[in-house]
C-alpha positions in Angstrom: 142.1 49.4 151.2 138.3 49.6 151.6 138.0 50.3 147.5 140.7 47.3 146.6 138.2 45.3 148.4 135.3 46.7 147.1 136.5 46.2 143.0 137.8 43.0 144.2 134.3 42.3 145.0 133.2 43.3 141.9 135.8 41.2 140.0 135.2 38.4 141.4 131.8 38.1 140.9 132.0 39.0 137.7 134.3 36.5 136.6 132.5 33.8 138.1 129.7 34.5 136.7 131.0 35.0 133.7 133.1 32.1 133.1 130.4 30.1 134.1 128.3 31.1 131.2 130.9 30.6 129.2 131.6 27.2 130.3 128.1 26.0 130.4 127.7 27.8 126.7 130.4 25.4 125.0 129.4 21.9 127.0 126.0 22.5 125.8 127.5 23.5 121.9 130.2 20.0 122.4 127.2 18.1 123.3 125.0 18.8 120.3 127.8 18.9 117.8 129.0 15.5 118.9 125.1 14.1 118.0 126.4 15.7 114.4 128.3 12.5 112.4 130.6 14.5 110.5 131.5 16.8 113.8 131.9 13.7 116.3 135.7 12.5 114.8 136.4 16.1 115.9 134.3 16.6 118.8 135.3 13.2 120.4 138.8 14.6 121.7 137.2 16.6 124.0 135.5 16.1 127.4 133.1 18.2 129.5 131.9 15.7 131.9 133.7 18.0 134.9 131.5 21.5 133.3 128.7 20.8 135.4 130.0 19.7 138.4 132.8 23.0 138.0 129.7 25.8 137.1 128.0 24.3 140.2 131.1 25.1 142.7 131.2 28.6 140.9 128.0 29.7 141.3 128.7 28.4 144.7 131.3 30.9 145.4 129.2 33.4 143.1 126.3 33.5 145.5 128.4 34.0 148.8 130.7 36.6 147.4 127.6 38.4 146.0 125.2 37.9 149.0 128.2 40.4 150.5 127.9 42.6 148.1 124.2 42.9 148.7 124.5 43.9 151.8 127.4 46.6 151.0 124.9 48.4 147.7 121.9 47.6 149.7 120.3 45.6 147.4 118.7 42.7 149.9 114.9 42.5 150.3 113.7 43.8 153.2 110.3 44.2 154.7 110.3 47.5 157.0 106.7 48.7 156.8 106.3 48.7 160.6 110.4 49.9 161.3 109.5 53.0 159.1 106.1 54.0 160.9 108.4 54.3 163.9 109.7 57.4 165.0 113.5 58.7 164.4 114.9 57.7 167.6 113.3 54.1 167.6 113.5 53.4 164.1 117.5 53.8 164.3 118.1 51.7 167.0 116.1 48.8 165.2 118.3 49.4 162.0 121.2 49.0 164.0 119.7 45.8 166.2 119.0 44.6 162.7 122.2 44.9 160.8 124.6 44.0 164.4 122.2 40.6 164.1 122.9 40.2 160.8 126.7 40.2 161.8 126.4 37.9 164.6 125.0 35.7 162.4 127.1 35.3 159.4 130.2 35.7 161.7 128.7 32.8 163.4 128.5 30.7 160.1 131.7 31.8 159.1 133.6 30.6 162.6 131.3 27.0 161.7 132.2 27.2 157.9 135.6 27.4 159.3 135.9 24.7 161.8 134.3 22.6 159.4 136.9 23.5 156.7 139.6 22.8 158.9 138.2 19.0 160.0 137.8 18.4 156.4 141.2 19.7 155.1 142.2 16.4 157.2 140.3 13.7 155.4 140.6 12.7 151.4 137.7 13.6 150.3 137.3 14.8 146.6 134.7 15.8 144.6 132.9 13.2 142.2 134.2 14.5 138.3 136.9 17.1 139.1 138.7 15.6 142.2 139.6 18.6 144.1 139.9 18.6 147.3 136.6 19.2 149.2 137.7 21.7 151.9 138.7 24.3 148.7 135.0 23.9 148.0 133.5 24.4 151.5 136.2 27.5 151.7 133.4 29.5 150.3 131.4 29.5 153.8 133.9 30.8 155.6 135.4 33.4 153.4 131.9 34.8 151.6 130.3 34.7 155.9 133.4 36.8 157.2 133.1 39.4 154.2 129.0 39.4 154.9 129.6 39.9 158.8 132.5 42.5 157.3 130.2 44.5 155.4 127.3 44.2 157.8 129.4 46.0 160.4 130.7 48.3 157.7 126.8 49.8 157.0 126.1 49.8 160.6 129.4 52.1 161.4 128.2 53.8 158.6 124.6 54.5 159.2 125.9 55.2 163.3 128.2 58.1 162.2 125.8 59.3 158.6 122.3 57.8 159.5 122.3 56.6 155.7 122.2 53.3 154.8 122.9 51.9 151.3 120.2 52.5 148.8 120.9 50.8 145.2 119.5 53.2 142.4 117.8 50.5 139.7 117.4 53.1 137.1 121.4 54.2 137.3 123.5 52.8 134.7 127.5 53.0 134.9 128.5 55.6 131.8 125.2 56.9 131.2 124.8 59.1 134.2 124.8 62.2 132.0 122.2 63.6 129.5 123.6 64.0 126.4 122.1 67.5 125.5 123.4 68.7 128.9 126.4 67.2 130.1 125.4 69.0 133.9 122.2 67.1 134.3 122.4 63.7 136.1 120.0 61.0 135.1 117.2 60.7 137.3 116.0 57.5 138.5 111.9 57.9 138.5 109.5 55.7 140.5 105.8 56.3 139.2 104.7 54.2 142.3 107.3 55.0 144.5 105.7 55.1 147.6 106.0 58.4 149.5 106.2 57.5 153.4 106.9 54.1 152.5 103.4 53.1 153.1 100.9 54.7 150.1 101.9 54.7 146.7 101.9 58.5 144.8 99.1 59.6 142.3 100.5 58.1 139.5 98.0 61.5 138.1 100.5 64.0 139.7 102.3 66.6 137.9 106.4 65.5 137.4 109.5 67.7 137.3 108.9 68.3 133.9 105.8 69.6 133.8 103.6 67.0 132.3 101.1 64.7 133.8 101.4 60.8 133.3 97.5 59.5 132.5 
């Protein structure tokens, strides 16, 4: 259930942003070519006026969808210099005050997002070019809040029972995990100034698993 969710995620981000792109790409393209005399019989037929106003929404939906995600892959920013010079004991049960907070939050804005959904669904109000209904717009506060406040209490039942949290590995790409001399060795994802205890960066001078020295 857990990994439906998880490539439904994925999907859905991915298509918004994609088809956003896309849409912008050929209202920008219909808007020059229509400036071109012999292009504008042809061009004329069509209308983009609702492309803006639509890649807006998306990127709406985009952002709260993938602001879950973030916190499920761990890719959020987060300053925890002074959590990390704690000891074990104290350090965990910041991490979990931290990420339970983060779930009374965005469960907060979701049960808002909700209520104001609901009070909207009762009113005509449309948006400006498209004319949809504005409560399938708002929708995205509720439903992108309750899968943050979903995932937040995901890690945290995670890092309770494994003491890991999610770590997102910037130098991993999907298909190219393995070398292609030896098909056993696993990319590695190197830090030159990957800081050691979180607090002082390594001699960028120091010999690496190879053998060699960077200058």
């Amino acid at each position: 259930m857990l990994k439906a969710l998880d490539h439904l995620e994925e999907w859905l981000i991915a298509f918004l942003m994609g088809a956003a792109t896309l849409i912008i790409f050929v209202a920008v393209m219909h808007r020059y070519a229509s400036g071109v005399p012999f292009l504008y019989e042809s061009m004329r037929v069509f209308h983009f006026s609702w492309a803006q106003e639509l890649c807006i929404y998306m990127f709406v939906w985009m952002a709260k969808f993938g602001a879950a995600y973030g916190v499920r892959t761990g890719i959020h920013v987060g300053v925890d210099v002074v959590i990390n010079r704690l000891s074990a004991p104290w350090r965990n049960k910041f991490i979990i005050f931290g990420l339970l907070a983060g779930a009374l939050f965005t469960g907060t804005i979701g049960s808002l997002g909700a209520h104001f959904v609901y009070e909207m669904a009762g009113t005509d109000q449309t948006s400006s070019d498209m004319e949809v209904p504005m409560w399938i717009v708002y929708l995205a506060i509720p439903c992108g809040s309750y899968l943050m406040c979903f995932r937040f209490l995901q890690v945290c039942w995670t890092f309770v029972r494994t003491g890991e949290l999610p770590h997102h590995d910037h130098g991993h790409v999907e298909g190219l995990a393995e070398d292609a001399a030896d098909p056993q060795r696993k990319a590695q994802d190197i830090n030159w100034f990957e800081m050691a205890d979180n607090l002082h960066p390594k001699d960028v001078g120091q010999t690496q698993g190879d053998g060699e020295k960077r200058p």
